[in-house]
C-alpha positions in Angstrom: 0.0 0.0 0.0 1.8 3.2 -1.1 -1.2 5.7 0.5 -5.0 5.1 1.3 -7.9 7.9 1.1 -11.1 6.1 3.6 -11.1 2.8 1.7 -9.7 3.5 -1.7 -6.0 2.5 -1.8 -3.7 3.3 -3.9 -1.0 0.4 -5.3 0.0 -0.7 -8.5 -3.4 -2.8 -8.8 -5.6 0.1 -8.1 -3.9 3.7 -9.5 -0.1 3.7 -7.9 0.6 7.3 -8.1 4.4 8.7 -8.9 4.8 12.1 -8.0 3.5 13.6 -4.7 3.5 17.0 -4.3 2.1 18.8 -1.3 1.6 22.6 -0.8 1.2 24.3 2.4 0.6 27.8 3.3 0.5 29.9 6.8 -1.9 32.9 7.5 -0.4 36.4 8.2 -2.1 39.5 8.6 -0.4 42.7 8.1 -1.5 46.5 8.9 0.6 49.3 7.8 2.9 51.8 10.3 3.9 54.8 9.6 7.9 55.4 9.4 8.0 51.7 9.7 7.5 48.1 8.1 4.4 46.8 8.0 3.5 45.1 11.1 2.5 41.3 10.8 0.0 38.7 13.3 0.2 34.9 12.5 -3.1 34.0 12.0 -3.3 29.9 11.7 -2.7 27.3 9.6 -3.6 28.2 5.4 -4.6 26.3 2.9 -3.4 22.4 2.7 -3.2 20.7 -0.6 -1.6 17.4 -1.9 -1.3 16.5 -5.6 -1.0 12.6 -6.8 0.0 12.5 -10.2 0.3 9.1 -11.7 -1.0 6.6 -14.9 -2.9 3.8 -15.5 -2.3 1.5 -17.9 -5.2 -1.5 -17.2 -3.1 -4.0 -19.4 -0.2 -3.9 -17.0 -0.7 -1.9 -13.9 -3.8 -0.4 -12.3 -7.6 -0.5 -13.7 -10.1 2.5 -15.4 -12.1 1.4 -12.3 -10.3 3.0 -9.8 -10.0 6.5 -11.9 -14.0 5.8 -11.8 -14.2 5.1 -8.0 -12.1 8.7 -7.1 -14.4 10.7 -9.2 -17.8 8.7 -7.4 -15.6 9.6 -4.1 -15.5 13.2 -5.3 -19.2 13.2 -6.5 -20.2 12.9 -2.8 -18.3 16.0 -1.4 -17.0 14.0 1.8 -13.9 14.3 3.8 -11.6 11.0 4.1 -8.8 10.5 6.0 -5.5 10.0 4.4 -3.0 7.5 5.7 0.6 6.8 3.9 1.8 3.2 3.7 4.2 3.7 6.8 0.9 4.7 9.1 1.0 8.5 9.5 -2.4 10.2 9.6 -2.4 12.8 7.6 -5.9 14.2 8.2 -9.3 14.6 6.7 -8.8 15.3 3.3 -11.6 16.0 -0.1 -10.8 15.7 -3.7 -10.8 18.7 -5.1 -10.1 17.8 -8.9 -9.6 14.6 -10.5 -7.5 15.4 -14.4 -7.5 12.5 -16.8 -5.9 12.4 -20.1 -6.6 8.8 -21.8 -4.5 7.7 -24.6 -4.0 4.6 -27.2 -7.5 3.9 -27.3 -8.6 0.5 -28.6 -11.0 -0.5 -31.5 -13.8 -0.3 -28.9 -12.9 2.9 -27.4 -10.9 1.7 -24.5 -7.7 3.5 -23.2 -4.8 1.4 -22.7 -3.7 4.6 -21.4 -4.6 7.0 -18.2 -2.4 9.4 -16.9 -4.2 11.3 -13.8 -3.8 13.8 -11.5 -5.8 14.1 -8.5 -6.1 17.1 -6.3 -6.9 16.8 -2.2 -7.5 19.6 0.0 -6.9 19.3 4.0 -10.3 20.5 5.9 -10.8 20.2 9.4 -10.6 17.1 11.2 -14.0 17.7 12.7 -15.6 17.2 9.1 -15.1 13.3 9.4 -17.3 13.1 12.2 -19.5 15.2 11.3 -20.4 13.1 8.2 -19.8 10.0 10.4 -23.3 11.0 12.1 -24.6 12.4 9.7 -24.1 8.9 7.7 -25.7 7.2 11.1 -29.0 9.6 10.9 -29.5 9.2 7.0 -29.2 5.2 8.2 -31.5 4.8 10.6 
């Protein structure tokens, strides 16, 4: 297991991912002195996002399925937590955009080919239970 997202995990037999790339970003606020530099306040933690670029080729390595099953994941708007393959926690997480570019399509229209590159934003960690009871309500 190279990194799971709830219960989708990525490997080489589901969408194995090669590049990671995570941004992070810290909130200042600034209000102007005269005579002198601005002066700045620390504010909190900014915006979190994680990019996982990688490609799917269904004869050899990972399935169309998968690319199918991050967009349904995306369709529902929920935060997931994101774990790495050595166990750290990396919070709750949603997908933010899902890119696909298919290539050498068979006769019937298939892509032997899927490069992807899925976007996850970090929101709070409250949001998982939040949907956990909201999941329990809808259920009962």
């Amino acid at each position: 297991m190279m990194m799971s997202l709830d219960q989708f995990v990525f490997s080489l037999a589901t969408a194995p991912y090669k590049e990671l790339q995570r941004r992070r970003n810290w909130k200042h606020s600034s209000s102007s002195r005269v005579g002198a530099r601005n002066s700045s306040q620390f504010n909190g933690p900014g915006e979190d996002t994680i990019t996982l670029t990688g490609t799917v080729a269904p004869e050899s390595i990972g399935s169309i399925a998968s690319i199918k099953q991050l967009a349904d994941m995306g369709d529902t708007g929920d935060a997931n937590v994101l774990v790495d393959g050595a166990g750290n926690v990396y919070g709750a997480w949603i997908i933010d955009g899902l890119d696909e570019t298919q290539t050498y399509h068979t006769p019937e229209g298939i892509p032997r080919k899927i490069e992807f590159s899925l976007t996850l934003k970090r929101v709070d960690d409250d949001m998982i239970s939040m949907i956990k009871r909201k999941k329990e309500k809808a259920s009962e």
